[in-house]
C-alpha positions, -999 to +999 in steps of 0.1 A: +858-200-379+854-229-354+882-218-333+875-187-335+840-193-319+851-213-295+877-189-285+846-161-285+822-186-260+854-190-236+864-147-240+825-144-232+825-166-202+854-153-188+840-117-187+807-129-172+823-151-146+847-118-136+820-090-140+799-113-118+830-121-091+836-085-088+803-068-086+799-096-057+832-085-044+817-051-042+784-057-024+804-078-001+829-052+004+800-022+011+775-044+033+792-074+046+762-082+060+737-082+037+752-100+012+757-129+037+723-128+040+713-124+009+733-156-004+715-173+029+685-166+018+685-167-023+667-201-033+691-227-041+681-242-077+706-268-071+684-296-080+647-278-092+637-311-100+639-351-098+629-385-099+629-416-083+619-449-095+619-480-074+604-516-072+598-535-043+588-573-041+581-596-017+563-631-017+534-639+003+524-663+030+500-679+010+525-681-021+515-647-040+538-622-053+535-586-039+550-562-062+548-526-055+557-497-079+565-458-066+581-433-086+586-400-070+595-366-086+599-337-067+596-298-076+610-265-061+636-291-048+664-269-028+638-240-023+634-220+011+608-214+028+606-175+015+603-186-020+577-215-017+541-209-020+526-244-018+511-261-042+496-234-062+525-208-060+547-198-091+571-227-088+553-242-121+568-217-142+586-247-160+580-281-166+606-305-172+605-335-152+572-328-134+541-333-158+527-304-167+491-317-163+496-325-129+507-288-124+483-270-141+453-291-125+466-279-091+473-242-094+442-236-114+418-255-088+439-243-055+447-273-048+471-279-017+474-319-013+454-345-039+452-384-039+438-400-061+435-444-063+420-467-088+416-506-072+405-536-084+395-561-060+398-558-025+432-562-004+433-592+028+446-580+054+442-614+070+462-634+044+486-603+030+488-581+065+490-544+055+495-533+023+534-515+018+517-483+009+483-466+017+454-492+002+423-482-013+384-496-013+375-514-041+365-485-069+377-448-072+389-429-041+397-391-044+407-367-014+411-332-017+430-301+006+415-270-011+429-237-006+402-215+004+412-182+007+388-172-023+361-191-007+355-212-040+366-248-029+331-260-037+332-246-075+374-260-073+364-293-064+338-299-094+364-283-117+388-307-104+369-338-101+358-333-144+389-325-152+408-356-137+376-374-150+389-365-185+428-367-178+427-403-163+391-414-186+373-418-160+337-414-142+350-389-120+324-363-128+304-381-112+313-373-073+293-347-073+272-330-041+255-362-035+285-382-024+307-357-016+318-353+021+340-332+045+360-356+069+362-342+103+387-362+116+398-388+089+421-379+058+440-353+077+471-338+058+498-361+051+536-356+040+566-339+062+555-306+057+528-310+077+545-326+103+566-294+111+536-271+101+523-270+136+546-248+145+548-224+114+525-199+119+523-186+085+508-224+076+475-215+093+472-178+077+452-199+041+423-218+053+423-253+037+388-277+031+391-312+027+371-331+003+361-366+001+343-391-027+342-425-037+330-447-069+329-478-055+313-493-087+337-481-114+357-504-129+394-501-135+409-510-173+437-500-196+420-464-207+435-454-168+466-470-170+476-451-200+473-416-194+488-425-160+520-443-176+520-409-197+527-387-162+561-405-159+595-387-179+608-421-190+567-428-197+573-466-204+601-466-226+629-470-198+636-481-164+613-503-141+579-490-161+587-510-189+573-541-167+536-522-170+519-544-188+483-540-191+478-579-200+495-592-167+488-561-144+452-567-146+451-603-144+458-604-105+441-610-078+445-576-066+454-541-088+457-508-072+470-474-094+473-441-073+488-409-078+499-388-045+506-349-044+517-336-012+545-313+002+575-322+017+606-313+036+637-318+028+658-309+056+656-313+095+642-281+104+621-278+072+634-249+059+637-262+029+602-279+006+593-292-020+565-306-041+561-343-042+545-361-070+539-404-061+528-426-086+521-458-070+509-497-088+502-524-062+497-559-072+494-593-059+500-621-088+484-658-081+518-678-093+503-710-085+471-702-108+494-699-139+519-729-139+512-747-106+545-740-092+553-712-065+587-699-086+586-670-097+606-646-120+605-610-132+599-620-173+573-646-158+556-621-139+551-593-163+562-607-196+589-582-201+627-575-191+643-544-177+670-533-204+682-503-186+673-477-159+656-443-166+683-423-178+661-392-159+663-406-127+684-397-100+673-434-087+666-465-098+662-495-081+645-527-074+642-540-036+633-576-025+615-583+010+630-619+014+602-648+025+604-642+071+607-683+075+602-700+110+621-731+100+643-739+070+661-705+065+678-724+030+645-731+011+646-707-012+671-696-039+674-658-049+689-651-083+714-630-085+724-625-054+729-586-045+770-580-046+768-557-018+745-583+000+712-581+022+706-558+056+681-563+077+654-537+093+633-540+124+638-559+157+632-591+169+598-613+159+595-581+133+632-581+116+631-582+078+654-591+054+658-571+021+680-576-009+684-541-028+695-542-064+708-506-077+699-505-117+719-476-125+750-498-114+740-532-126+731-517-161+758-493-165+772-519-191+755-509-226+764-544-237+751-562-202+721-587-202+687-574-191+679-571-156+667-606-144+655-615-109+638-648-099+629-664-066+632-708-064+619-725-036+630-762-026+606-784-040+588-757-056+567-750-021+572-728+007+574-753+039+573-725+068+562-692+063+558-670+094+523-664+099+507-626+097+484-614+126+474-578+118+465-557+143+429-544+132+409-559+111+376-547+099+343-564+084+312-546+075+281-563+063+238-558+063+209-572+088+175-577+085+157-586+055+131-569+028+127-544+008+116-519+036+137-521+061+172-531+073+200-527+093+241-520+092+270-538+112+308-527+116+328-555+131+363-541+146+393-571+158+416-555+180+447-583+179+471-560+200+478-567+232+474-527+240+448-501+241+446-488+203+427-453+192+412-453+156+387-433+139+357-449+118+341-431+088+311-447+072+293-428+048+259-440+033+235-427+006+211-406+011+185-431+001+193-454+031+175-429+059+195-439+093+182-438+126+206-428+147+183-437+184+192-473+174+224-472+171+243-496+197+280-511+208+289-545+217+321-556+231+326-596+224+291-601+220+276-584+251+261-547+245+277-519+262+258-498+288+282-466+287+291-463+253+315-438+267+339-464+273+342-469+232+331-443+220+345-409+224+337-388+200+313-388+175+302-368+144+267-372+124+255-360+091+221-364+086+218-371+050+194-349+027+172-364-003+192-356-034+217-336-020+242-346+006+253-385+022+246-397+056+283-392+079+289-409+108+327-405+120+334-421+153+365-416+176+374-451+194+393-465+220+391-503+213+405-526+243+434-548+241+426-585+225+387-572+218+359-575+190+337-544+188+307-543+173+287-510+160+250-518+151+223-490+133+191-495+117+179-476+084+148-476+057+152-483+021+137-450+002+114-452-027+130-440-062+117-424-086+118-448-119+141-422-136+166-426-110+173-462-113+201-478-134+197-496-164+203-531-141+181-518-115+174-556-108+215-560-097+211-537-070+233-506-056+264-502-043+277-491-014+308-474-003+333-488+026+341-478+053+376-466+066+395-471+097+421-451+101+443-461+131+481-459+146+496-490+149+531-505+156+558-505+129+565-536+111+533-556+131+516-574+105+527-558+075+549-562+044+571-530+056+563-493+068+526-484+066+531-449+050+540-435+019+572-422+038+589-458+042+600-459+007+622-429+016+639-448+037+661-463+007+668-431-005+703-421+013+698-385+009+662-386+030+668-415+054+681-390+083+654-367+073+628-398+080+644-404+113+644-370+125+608-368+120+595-394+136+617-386+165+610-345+163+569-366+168+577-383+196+597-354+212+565-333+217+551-361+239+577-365+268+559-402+278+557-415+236+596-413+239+598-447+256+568-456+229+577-480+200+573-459+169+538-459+146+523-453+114+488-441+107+469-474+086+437-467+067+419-503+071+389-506+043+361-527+049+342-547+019+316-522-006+283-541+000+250-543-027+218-535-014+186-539-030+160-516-031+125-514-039+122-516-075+090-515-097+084-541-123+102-527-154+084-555-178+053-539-173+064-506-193+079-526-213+049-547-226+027-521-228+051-504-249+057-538-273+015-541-272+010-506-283+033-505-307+019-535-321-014-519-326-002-489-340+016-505-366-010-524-379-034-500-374-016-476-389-002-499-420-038-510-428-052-474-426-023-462-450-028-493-475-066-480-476-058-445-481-025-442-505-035-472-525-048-463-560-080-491-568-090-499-603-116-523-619-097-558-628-118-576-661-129-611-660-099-636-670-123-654-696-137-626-713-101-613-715-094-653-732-116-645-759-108-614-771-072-629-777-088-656-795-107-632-818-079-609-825-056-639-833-080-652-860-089-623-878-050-619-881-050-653-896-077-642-917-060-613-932 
């Protein structure tokens, strides 16, 4: 019977493959035409899905290790532009690589683009430059495109802010209208799609709302790193993930966890999109903290060792950012040594060395070693590092003093040696009431008389008492080599006692606020500033990175000659402030005295009342009527 079968499955193939051939034989042969078109036009389902997976490491200036993890799957891969609907359209009919959380979150809540970011600590730009990918506050960051052709994006983004609260266990239910705002000219769309989208018409047909919150006092732990190691095929049984540890991730002096959905192109013209998922994990370890030494390796890092590559990825690989030295080019030892050797990126002062490391080829070998990667420098110290300037820099901090009044100061470093534009959003509670007639510019200490000159646009929210934040978005020109300097006064509000916290005494905190500004490729930064860089590794989607950024600098005939950017969101410090705050002992000793009270008034009046009384005889009589009875017992 085996034969016979297989004879069948090959009999049964043969006459699909011919009845198919022929009936396309015969629509070619009526309408020549149309079936040209019609195979033009058909989606190709090539590829309907994949994944990427890639590590990239570099060591710091002051002798920390960046490492950053991205893995990337795409859906509706190969699809046209007839047959893809965005976000929420039917491609999520089947789930196989891309999580199927992820997809039902977004077509039941409309949801068009959605980025999410957990971060511990807060990144230095001064000592690190710019982060590889797009950095967070300190907290819980979620942004929001909402499709609103059914005009629900307000009941959309509670649904999805509670129900990522409960995928990723997290306080997310908390953004609610209070702290919830719509950007005017920060957070725009991001991705290659969007890039092109100007001129699709059909893009602007669905009207999209943005939507923005923060939690700057959550705290990020293990409960979010597990259902976000969950999202990934290999989850972290395979491939680079097997390096999440929870122990080591979260002992550094900086932690960030994100998860990016956006849409993409995947050709030149953009005819062809697709969904892309990016889960990101940025950290910076402290080597010299643990073992004094600046050496470093990947089993000394995370405490584990890559055994093979995700058998579900179309790539895996591991990419190393070589140390940029000004002098002794041989003090440091890489080990191994990539067989294909290193290549370099960027152009004089910015030119960067990277070692890539391909794991599907190095670990092809079932019998091969583990995957080990270590970094030695001569004596154990780096001797010349090439120092970072970043471009902007930001700083936020209060003024004044007491529990009435006070004030709030933005400090912006323009190190560029050109013009730069940026946009500022700051957004404050509502029970910090701002007074917008004081607010003031200084340029290197002296105050401005046209703020014109900075300032060219401006947006303000005017926050309402238990209902919306205070907004104030700001569109800048900041001069070459210049320190600008935003001042605004604001009064503390009186809470009710109910709306404290339970360490009202600690304070509360307050958001950051973001910069968002074009700078430079490569100035002051570990690599690309966008979530688009990475691509650049990828050999199927470096020409389709390239032609973007040139098809953006075609539509300006005079940024042809400019050198290429990429947008940078710059985060300022959350601050505490301290607000008026009644004297919670009193409650509670009147509470502990009248308790007190009760209790023994209430124990003595129930002793009194419950407690049965009865005569008690003397203890002598009681004597002698034993002594009686015991001698006329005798007696008898």
């Amino acid at each position: 019977m085996r034969p016979f079968s297989e004879y069948s499955l090959l009999l049964s193939g043969a006459v699909l493959l011919f009845s198919s051939a022929s009936a396309q034989t015969a629509a070619s042969s009526q309408h020549p035409q149309d079936a040209f078109t019609v195979r033009d036009t058909a989606p190709i389902l090539k590829a309907p899905e994949a994944f990427h997976e890639q590590l990239v490491l570099k060591p710091l200036n002051d002798g920390s290790v960046y490492s950053h993890f991205q893995f990337t799957t795409h859906i509706g891969t190969m699809m046209d532009e007839e047959h893809f609907d965005g976000a929420a359209s039917n491609i999520f009919t089947h789930y196989n690589l891309f999580p199927r959380s992820i997809g039902q979150i977004l077509h039941s809540f409309d949801v068009e683009e959605l980025h999410l970011t957990f971060t511990q600590g807060r990144w230095q730009y001064s000592d690190w430059g710019y982060p590889l990918a797009p950095s967070a506050g300190t907290g819980v960051e979620l942004w929001a495109w909402l499709n609103d052709e059914k005009q629900q994006t307000d009941a959309n983004w509670k649904g999805l802010t509670n129900t990522l609260s409960g995928l990723f266990c997290a306080s997310l239910n908390f953004i609610d209208d209070t702290i919830s705002i719509e950007p005017k000219l920060s957070f725009r769309n991001e991705g290659l799609y969007n890039v092109h989208s100007r001129s699709n018409s059909s893009s602007s047909e669905v009207p999209k709302k943005l939507r923005y919150g923060s939690l700057p006092h959550e705290n990020v732990c293990t409960e979010n790193l597990t259902p976000w190691i969950k999202l990934l095929p290999c989850k972290s049984k395979a491939g680079i993930a097997t390096l999440l540890k929870s122990h080591k991730l979260f002992d550094t002096r900086f932690y960030s966890m994100a998860v990016h959905v956006r849409l993409v192109c995947e050709d030149e013209l953009c005819k062809v999109k697709s969904l892309e998922l990016t889960q990101t994990i940025t950290t910076v370890f402290d080597v010299a903290r643990q073992n004094g030494s600046y050496d470093w390796s990947l089993s000394g890092l995370f405490e584990r060792e890559i055994t093979q590559a995700c058998p579900l990825a179309s790539t895996s690989s591991v990419v190393m950012h070589l140390p940029q030295t000004t002098q002794y080019p041989s003090q440091f030892e890489l080990t191994p040594y990539p067989a294909q050797g290193t290549y370099t990126i960027g152009s004089g002062e910015n030119v960067q060395e990277i070692a890539a490391y391909d794991l599907k080829k190095v670990l092809e070998d079932e019998a091969s070693a583990p995957f080990q990667l270590s970094l030695r420098w001569e004596n154990s110290r780096p001797k010349s590092v090439r120092p970072i300037t970043p471009g902007i820099v930001a700083h936020r901090y209060f003024t004044g003093f007491g529990q009435e009044r006070g004030g709030l100061a933005i400090e912006i470093h323009n190190n560029n040696k050109q013009d730069i534009e940026a946009i500022l959003l700051d957004t404050l509670p509502w029970y910090l009431k701002l007074y917008l007639h004081t607010f003031s510019v200084e340029m290197n200490g002296e105050a401005l008389k046209n703020q014109r000159d900075v300032v060219k646009k401006m947006f303000y929210q005017q926050a309402v008492d238990r209902s919306r934040p205070a907004v104030l978005e700001l569109a800048l020109n900041l001069p070459a080599q210049s320190m600008v300097k935003f001042s605004i006064s604001f009064d503390k509000v009186f809470l009710k006692y109910t709306e404290h916290p339970p360490d009202a005494n600690r304070g509360f905190d307050i958001g950051y606020a973001v910069v968002t500004v074009p700078l430079p490729r490569q100035q002051g930064q570990i690599g690309y500033g966008g979530l688009d860089h990475l691509r650049i590794y990828q050999e199927r989607e470096a020409s389709l990175v390239d032609s973007r950024r040139a098809a953006g600098a075609a539509s300006n005939e005079d940024d042809k000659n400019q050198p290429a950017k990429d947008k940078i969101r710059v985060y300022t410090e959350t601050l505490l402030v301290s607000l008026p705050t009644p004297d919670f002992s009193m409650p509670y000793n009147v509470i502990t005295l009248t308790c007190t009270v009760i209790a023994l008034f209430f124990g003595s009046m129930f002793n009194l009342m419950t407690r049965n009384f009865e005569m008690a005889e003397p203890a002598e009589a009681n004597k002698g009527r034993d002594v009686k009875g015991k001698e006329k017992s005798e007696a008898s």
